[in-house]
C-alpha positions as CSV (number, residue, x, y, z in Angstrom):
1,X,-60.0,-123.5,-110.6
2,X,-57.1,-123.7,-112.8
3,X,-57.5,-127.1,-114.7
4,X,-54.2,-126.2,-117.6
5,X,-51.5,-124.3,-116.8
6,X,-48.2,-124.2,-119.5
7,X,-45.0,-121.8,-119.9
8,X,-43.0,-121.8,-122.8
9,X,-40.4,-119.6,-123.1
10,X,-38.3,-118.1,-125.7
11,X,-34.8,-118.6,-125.3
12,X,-33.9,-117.3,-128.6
13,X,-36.0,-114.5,-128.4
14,X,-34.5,-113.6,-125.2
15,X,-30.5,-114.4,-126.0
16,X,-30.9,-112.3,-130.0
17,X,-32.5,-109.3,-128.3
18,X,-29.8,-109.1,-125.2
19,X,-26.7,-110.0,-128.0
20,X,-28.5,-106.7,-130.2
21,X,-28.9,-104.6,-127.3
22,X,-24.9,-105.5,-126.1
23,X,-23.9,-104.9,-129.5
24,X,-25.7,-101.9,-130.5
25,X,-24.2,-100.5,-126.9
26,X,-20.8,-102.1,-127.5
27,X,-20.0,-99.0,-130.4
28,X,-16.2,-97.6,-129.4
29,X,-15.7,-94.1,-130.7
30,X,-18.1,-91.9,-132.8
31,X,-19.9,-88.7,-132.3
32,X,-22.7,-88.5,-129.5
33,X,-25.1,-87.9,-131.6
34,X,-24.8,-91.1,-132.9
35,X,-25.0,-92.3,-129.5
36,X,-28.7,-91.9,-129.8
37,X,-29.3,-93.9,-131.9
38,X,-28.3,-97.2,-130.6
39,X,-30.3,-96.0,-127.3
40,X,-33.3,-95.4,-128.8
41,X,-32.8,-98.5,-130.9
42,X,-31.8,-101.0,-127.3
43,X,-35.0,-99.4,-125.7
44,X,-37.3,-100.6,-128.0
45,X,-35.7,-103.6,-127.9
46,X,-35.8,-104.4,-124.3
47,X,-39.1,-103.4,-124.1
48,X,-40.4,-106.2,-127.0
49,X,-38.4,-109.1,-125.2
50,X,-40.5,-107.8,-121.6
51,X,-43.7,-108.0,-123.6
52,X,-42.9,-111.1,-124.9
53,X,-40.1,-113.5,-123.8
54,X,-42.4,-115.8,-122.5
55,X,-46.3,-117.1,-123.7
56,X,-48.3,-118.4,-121.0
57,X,-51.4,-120.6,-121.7
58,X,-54.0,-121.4,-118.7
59,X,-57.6,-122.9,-118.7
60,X,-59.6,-121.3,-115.9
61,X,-62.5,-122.5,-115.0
62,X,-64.5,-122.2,-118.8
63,X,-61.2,-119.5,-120.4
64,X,-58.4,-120.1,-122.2
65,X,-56.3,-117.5,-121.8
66,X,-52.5,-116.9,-124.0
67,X,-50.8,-114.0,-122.4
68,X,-47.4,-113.0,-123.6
69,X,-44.7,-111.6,-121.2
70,X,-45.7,-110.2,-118.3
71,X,-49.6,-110.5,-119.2
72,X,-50.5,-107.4,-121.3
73,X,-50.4,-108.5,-124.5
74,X,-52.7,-111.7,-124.5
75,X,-55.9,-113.5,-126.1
76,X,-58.9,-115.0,-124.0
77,X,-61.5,-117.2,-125.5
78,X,-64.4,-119.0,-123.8
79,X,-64.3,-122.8,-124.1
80,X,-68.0,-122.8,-124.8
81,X,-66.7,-120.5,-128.3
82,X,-64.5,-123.4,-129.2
83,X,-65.5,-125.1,-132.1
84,X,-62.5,-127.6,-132.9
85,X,-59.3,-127.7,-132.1
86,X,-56.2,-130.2,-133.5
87,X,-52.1,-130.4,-133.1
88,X,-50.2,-128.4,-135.8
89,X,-46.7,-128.0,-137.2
90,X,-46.5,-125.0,-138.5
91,X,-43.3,-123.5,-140.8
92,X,-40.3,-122.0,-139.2
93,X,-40.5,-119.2,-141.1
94,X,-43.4,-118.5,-139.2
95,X,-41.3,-117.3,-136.7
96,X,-42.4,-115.5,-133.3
97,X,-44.7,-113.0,-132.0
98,X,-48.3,-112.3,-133.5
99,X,-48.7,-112.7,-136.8
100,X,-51.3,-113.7,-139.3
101,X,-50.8,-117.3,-140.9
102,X,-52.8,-119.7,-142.7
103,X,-54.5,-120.9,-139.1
104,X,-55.3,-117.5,-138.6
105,X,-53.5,-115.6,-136.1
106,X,-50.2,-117.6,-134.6
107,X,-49.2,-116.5,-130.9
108,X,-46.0,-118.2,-130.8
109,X,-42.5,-117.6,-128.8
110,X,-40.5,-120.6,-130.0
111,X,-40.5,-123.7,-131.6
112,X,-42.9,-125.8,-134.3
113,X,-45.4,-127.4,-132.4
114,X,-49.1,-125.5,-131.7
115,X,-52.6,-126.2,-131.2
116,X,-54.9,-124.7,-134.2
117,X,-58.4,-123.9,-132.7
118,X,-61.8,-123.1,-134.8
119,X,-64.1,-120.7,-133.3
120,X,-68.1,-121.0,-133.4
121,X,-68.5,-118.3,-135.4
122,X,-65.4,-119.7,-138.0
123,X,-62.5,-118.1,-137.1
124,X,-59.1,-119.3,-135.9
125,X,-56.0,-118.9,-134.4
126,X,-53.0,-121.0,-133.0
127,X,-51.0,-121.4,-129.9
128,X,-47.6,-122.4,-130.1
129,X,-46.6,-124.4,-127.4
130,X,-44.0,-127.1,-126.7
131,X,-46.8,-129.2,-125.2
132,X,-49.0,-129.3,-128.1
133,X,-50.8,-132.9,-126.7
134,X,-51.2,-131.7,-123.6
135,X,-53.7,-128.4,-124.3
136,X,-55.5,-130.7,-127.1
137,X,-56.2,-133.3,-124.9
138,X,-57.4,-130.5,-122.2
139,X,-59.9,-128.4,-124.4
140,X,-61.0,-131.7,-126.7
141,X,-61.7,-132.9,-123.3
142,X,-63.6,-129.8,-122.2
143,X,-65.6,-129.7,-125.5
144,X,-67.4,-132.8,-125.1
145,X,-68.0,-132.4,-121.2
146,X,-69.9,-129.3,-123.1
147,X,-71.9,-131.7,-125.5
């Protein structure tokens, strides 16, 4: 039983990568061995914004599941793990993608908004999201249906 379900999706991820990937391909003239190069380089590129135009946060049954993209990259946690959880704002220059911040790891596609959460065993994470009240409310909710 699904009981949160949330898609945010990264508009500027997805229009920076396309306008590098035109303009990379866009190159008039040159040698072909320099043709390469911008192939190589669009490739990568296309493959990132698949893996991660979009991050997906459900709550199913006692999971809470992130999942980037088309679902391979993504980060499950119990509920019952869940310590604490509260609304953040975290710094734009935190930017997108995976990376390690002062609320431990950020999953983030867009935006400012995210939900900190504190593990059990005292480590965190955050989940940006453009619904930061909603998934609160939903795992403070499941937390003390817990207690």
């Amino acid at each position: 039983m699904t009981r949160y379900e949330h898609t945010q999706t990264g508009h500027v991820i997805i229009w920076s990568l396309l306008a590098i990937v035109l303009v990379a391909n866009t190159r008039i003239g040159g040698s072909s061995s320099h043709r390469e190069v911008p192939l190589i380089v669009s490739i990568i590129l296309l493959v990132t914004l698949v893996l991660f135009y979009k991050l997906r946060i459900t709550i199913e049954g006692e999971i809470l599941c992130a999942s980037f993209g088309m679902g391979i990259i993504r980060k499950i946690v119990p509920i019952a793990e869940i310590a604490a959880c509260e609304p953040i704002r975290i710094r734009w220059w935190y930017g997108w993608g995976i990376h390690l911040t002062r609320y431990g790891w950020l999953y983030n596609v867009s935006g400012l908004d995210a939900v900190a959460i504190t593990l059990r065993n005292g480590r965190r994470f955050a989940l940006g999201t453009d619904d930061p009240q909603g998934l609160f409310s939903e795992i403070r909710r499941l937390i003390s249906a817990r207690r």
